[in-house]
N, C-alpha and C positions, 0 to 999 in steps of 0.2 A: 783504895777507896777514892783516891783523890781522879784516879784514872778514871773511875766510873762516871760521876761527878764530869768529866771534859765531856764523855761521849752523850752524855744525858744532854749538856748545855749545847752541844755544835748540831744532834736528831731534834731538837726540841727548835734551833735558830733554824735547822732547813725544813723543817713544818710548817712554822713564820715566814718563812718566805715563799715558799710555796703557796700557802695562804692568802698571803700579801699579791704574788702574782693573779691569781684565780680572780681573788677581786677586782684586780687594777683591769683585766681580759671583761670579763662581763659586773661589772658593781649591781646590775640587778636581779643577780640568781643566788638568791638567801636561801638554798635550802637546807629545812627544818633536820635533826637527828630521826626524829620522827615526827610525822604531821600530825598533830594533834588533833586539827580543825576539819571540817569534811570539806573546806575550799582547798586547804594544801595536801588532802589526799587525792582530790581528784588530781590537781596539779601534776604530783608525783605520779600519779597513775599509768604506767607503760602502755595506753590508747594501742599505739602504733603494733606493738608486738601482737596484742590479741586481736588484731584485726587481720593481722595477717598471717597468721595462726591457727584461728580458732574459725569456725566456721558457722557457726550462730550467729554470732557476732557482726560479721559482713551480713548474714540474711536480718539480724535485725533490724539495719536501716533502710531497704527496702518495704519489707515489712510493717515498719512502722509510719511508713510516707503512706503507704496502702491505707493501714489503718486507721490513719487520722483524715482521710479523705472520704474515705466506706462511711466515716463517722459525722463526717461534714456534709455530704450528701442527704444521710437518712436526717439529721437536724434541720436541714431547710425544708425537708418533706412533711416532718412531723409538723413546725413553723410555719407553714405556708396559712395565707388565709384564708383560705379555700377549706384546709382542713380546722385551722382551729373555729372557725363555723360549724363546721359538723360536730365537733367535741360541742362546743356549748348546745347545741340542737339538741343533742344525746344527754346532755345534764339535766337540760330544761323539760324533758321528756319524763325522764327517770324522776326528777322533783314533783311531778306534775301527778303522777303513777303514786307515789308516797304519801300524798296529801290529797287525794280521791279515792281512798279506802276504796 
């Protein structure tokens, strides 16, 4: 028993020191058992692997530059004052139509 007992203390002192090392090399990579929080899931998140992997993945960032731009375009069109003139014309019209039976 007593034998068990050494080998438990001397695996248990080179975890602590291996531990002790890891910290002393970077002291600011705490990571979690599991990430609890959806900041330290993304964290954890292997980005890199599925990008270079997975093939949606690279097209959704093209894709998505696309689409917030397709979507920035039709908003300054819809915005513009040219058009919201016409939209109120079209209210003032339609109001005018409602209230002359």
């Amino acid at each position: 028993m007593q034998a068990v007992r050494n080998i438990a203390r001397r695996s248990l002192a080179q975890v602590q020191v291996r531990q002790a090392a890891n910290a002393a090399a970077n002291p600011n990579d705490r990571r979690m058992k599991y990430p609890y929080t959806l900041a330290a899931m993304m964290a954890q998140f292997p980005m890199r692997h599925y990008y270079k992997h997975a093939w949606f993945v690279r097209m959704m960032v093209p894709s998505i530059a696309l689409t917030v731009l397709l979507f920035w375009k039709i908003n300054q069109l819809v915005n513009s004052p040219g058009n919201i003139a016409a939209c109120e014309e079209r209210k003032r019209k339609e109001q005018a139509k409602k209230h002359n039976h």
